[in-house]
C-alpha positions in Angstrom: 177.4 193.8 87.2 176.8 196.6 89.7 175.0 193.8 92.0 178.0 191.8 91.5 180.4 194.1 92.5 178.6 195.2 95.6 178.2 191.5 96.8 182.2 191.0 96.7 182.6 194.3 98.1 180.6 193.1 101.3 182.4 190.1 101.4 185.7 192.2 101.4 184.6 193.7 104.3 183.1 191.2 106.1 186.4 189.0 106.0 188.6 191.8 107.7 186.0 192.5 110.3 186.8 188.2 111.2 190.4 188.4 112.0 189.8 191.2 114.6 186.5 189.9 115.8 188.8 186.3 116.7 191.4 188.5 118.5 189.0 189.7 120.6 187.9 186.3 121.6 191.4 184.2 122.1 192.1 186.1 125.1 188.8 185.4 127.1 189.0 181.7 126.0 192.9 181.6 127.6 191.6 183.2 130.7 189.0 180.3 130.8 191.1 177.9 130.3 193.4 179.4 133.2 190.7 179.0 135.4 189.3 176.1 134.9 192.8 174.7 135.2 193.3 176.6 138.8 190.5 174.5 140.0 191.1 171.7 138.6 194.5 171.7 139.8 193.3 172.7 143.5 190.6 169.5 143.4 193.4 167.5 142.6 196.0 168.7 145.5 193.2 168.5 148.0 192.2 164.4 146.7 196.0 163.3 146.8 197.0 164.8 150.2 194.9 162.5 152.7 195.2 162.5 156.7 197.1 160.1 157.9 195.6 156.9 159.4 196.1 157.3 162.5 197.6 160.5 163.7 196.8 162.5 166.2 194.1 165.1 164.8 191.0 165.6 166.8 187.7 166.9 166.1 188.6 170.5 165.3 191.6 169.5 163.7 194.3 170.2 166.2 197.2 167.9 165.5 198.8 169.0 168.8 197.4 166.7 170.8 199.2 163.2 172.6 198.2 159.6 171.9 198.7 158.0 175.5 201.5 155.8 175.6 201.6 152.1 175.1 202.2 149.8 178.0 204.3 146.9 177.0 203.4 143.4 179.4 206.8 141.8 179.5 206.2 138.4 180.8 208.3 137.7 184.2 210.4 134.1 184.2 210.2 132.3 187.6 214.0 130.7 188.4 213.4 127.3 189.7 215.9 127.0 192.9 218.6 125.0 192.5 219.1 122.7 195.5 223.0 122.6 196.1 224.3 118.9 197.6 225.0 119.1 201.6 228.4 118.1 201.9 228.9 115.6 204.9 231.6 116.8 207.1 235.0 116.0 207.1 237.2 114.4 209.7 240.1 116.6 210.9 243.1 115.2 209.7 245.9 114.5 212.0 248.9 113.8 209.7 250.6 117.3 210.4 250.3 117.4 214.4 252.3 116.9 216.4 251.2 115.8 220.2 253.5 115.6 223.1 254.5 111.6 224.2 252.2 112.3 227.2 249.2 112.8 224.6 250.5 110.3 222.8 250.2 107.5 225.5 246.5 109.3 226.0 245.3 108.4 221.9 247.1 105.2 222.1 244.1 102.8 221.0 245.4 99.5 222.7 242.7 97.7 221.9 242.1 94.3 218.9 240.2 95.2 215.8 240.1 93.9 211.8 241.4 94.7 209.4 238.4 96.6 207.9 238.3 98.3 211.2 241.7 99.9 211.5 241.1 100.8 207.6 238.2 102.7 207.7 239.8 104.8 210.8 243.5 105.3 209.4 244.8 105.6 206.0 248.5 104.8 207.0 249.2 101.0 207.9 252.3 99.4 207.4 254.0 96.3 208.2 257.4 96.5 210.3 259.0 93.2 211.4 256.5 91.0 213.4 253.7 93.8 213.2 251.7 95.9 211.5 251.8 99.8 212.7 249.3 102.5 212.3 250.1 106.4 212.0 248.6 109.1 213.9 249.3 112.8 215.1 253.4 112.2 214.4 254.0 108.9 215.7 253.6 105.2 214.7 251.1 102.6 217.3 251.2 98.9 217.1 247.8 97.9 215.0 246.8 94.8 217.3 244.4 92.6 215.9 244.7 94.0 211.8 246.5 90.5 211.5 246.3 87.7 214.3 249.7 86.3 212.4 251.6 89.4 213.4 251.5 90.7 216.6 255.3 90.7 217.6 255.9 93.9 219.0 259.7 95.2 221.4 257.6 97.4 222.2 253.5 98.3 223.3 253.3 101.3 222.8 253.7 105.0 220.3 257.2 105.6 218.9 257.7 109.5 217.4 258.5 109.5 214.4 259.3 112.8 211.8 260.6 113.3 208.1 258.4 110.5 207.0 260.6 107.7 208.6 258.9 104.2 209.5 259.5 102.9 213.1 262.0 100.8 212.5 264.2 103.7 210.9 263.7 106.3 213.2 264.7 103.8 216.5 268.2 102.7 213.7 268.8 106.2 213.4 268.2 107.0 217.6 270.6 103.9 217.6 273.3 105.1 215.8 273.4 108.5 217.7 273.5 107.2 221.2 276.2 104.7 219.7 278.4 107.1 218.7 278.0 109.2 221.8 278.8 106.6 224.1 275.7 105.0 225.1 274.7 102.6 223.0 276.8 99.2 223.0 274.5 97.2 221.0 273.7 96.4 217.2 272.2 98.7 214.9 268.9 96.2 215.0 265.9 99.1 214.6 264.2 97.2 217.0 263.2 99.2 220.4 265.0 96.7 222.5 265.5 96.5 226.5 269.4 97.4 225.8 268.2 100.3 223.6 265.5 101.6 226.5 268.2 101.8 229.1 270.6 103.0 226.8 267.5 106.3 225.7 267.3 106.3 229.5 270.3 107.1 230.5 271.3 109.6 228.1 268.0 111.6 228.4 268.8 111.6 232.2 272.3 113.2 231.0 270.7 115.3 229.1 268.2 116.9 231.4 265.4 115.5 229.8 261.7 113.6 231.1 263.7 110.0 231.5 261.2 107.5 229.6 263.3 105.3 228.0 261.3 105.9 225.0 262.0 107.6 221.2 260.2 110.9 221.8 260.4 114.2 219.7 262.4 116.0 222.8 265.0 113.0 222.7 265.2 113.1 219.0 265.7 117.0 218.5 268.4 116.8 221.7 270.3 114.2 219.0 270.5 116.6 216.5 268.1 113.7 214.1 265.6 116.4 213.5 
């Protein structure tokens, strides 16, 4: 019985001394565990944070240093000249001058032609009574040859014309004025007549004017036509 009692009473003691024995020990094995975690921690940051492929660290690590620039090759287009159409050059048109009866007699062309002559040389043909007339610088030319079956002219040579008036209007009209001032006896024909001639005559003689018995832009501004 003693025995017995001595045996628990070891045992008694021997299960207090454990629970302080294990508080002893719990704190070491947390600070191991703290540690081991630290490091394990630091492995990991240092794995999962890797340079960057391609920047600009050199051997001792200095990331201040430049990559030299990149040179872009841009590739030049050659224009192909454009070859711009010679123009041939133009004839001076003569529709708006006005020449003097002198200059007129000068540019007369008295001379035969066809038809497909006088039309590539003037735009402006017309037929009047026996003949065909062609217009130049302000006045109106017999067109001899443009049709052999008229060539019946009063008169050979340029009659002034102005506010786009054929020939045979603009003598009417020179007609009518002298008629009514006296000089003019005969009918209102629009033909440039001998009667007419001496009748232009003697009033441009009256009047102070070159006496030419012809319709001229000084005889037709003196009649107040123009």
């Amino acid at each position: 019985m003693i025995e017995r009692q001595e045996i628990m009473k070891r045992s008694t003691e021997t299960g207090k001394l454990r629970p302080e024995t294990g508080k002893i020990r719990l704190p070491i094995i947390l600070v191991l565990c703290g540690v081991v975690g630290f490091a394990a921690g630091t492995i990991n940051a240092q794995s999962s944070s890797p340079i960057a492929k391609g920047s600009p660290t050199g051997a001792n690590g200095n990331s201040n240093v430049k990559a030299p620039p990149v040179r872009v090759h841009r590739a030049v287009q050659r224009q192909t000249p454009v070859s711009q159409p010679v123009e041939a050059p133009k004839t001076k048109s003569t529709t708006n001058v006005r020449l003097s009866y002198s200059d007129a007699v000068k540019r007369f062309r008295h001379e035969r032609h066809d038809r497909a002559w006088w039309r590539q040389h003037f735009t402006t043909i017309v037929l009047i009574g026996g003949g065909y007339y062609y217009f130049d610088a302000g006045y109106w030319f017999p067109a001899w040859g443009y049709d052999p079956g008229y060539e019946s002219y009063d008169y050979d040579g340029p009659i002034y014309t102005y506010g786009n008036l054929l020939p045979d209007e603009v003598i009417l009209n020179v007609q009518r004025a002298l008629q009514a001032a006296g000089y003019y006896a005969g009918g209102l024909t629009g033909s440039l007549t001998a009667a007419t001639r001496q009748a232009i005559a003697i009033y441009q003689s009256d009047a102070g004017l070159i006496v030419n018995g012809i319709v001229d832009a000084p005889t037709v501004a003196s009649l107040g036509l123009e």
